[in-house]
C-alpha positions as CSV (number, residue, x, y, z in Angstrom):
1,X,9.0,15.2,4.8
2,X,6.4,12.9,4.5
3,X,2.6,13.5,4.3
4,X,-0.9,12.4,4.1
5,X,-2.4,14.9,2.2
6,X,-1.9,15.3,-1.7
7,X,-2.9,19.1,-1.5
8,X,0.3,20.0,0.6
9,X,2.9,18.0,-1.3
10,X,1.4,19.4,-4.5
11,X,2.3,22.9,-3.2
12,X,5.3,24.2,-3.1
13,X,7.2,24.1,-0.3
14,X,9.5,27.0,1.4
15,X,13.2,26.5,0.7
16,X,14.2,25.4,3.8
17,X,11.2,22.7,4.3
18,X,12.6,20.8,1.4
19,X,10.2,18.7,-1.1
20,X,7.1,16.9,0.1
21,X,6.5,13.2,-0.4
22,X,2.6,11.9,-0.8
23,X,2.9,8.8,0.5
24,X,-0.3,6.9,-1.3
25,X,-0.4,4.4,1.0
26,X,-2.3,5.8,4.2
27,X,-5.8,4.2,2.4
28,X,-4.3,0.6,3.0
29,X,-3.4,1.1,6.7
30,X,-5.7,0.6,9.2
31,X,-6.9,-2.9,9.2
32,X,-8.9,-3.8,12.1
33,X,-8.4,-7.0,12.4
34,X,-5.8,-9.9,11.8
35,X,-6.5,-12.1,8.7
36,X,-7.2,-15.1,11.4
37,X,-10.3,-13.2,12.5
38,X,-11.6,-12.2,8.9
39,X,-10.9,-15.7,8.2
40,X,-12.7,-17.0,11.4
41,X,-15.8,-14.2,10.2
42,X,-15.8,-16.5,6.9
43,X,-13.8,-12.7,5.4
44,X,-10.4,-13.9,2.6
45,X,-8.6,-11.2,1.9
46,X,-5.1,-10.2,2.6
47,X,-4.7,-7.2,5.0
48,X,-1.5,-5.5,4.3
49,X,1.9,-5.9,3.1
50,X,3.7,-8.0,5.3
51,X,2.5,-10.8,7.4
52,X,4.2,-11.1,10.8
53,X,4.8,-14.9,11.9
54,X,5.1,-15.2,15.6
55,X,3.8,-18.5,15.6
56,X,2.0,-21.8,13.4
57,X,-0.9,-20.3,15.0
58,X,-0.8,-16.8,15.3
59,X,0.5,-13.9,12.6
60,X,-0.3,-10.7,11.8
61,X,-0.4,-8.4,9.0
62,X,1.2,-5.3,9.0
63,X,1.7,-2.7,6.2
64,X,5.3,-2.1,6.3
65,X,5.8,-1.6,2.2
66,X,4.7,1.6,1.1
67,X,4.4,4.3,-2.1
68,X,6.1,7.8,-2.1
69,X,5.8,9.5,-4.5
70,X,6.7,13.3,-5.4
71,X,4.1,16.4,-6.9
72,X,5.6,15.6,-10.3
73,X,3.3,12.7,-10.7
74,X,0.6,13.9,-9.3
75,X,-0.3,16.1,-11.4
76,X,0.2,16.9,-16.0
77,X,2.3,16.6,-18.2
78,X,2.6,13.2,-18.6
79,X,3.1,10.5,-16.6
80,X,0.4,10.6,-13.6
81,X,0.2,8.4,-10.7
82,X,-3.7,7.0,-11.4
83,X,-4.1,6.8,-7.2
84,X,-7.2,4.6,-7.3
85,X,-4.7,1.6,-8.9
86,X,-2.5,1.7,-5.8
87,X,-3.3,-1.8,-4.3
88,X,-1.3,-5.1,-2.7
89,X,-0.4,-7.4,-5.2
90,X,-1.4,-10.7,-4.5
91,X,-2.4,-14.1,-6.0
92,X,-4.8,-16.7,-4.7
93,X,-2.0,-19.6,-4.7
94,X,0.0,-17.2,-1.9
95,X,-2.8,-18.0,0.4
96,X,-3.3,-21.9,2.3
97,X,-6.5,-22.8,3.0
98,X,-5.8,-21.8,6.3
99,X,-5.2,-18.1,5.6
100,X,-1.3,-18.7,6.2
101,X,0.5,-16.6,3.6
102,X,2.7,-18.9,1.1
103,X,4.2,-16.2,-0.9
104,X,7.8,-16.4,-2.1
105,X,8.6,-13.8,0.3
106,X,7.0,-12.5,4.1
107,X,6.2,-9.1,2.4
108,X,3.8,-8.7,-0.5
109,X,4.3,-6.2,-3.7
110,X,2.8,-2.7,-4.2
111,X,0.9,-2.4,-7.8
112,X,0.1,0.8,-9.5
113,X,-0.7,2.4,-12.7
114,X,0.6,5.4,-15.0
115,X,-1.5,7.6,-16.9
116,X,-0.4,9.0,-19.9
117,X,-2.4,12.3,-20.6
118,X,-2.5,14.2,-23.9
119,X,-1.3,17.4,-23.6
């Protein structure tokens, strides 16, 4: 099971519930607006992980791509999810002046980073 709250997955669950996932990606979801309206509000930035094309003049972003991860790296020993990395990966050059995504690909990467904690 999936869920949005890093307290529950971090407990353990009941036998029959099986493990938790965290998904860490719940923060990136939720854009309210397409990237032709931040653009048109003079806003550049990318606003998820995929970008829908249903048209030359109309797409949308979506956030399709997402992390999972278990309890065993949220919390010690060694390695730790450092949550506050999780981002979309993206370059400038993916983006036309026009806002239309150039990317190699229609979705865009996840990016995070590993702690490594002395014990």
């Amino acid at each position: 099971m999936i869920v949005r709250d890093r307290t529950l997955a971090l407990q353990r669950a009941p036998a029959d519930r099986g493990r938790l996932l965290y998904n860490t990606s719940w923060r990136l979801m939720g854009e309210g607006q397409t990237r032709s309206e931040e653009l048109a509000q003079g806003v550049d930035r990318h606003a998820g992980t995929h970008v829908y094309v249903e048209s030359a003049h109309r797409w949308e972003w979506r956030t399709a791509d997402q992390l999972l991860v278990s309890a065993g790296l949220l919390r010690a020993p060694t390695p730790v999810l450092d949550e506050s990395s999780v981002r979309v990966h993206y370059l400038d050059e993916w983006f036309a002046g026009d806002g239309v995504c150039a990317s190699p690909s229609d979705h865009l990467p996840l990016a995070f980073s590993l702690q490594f904690l002395e014990e």
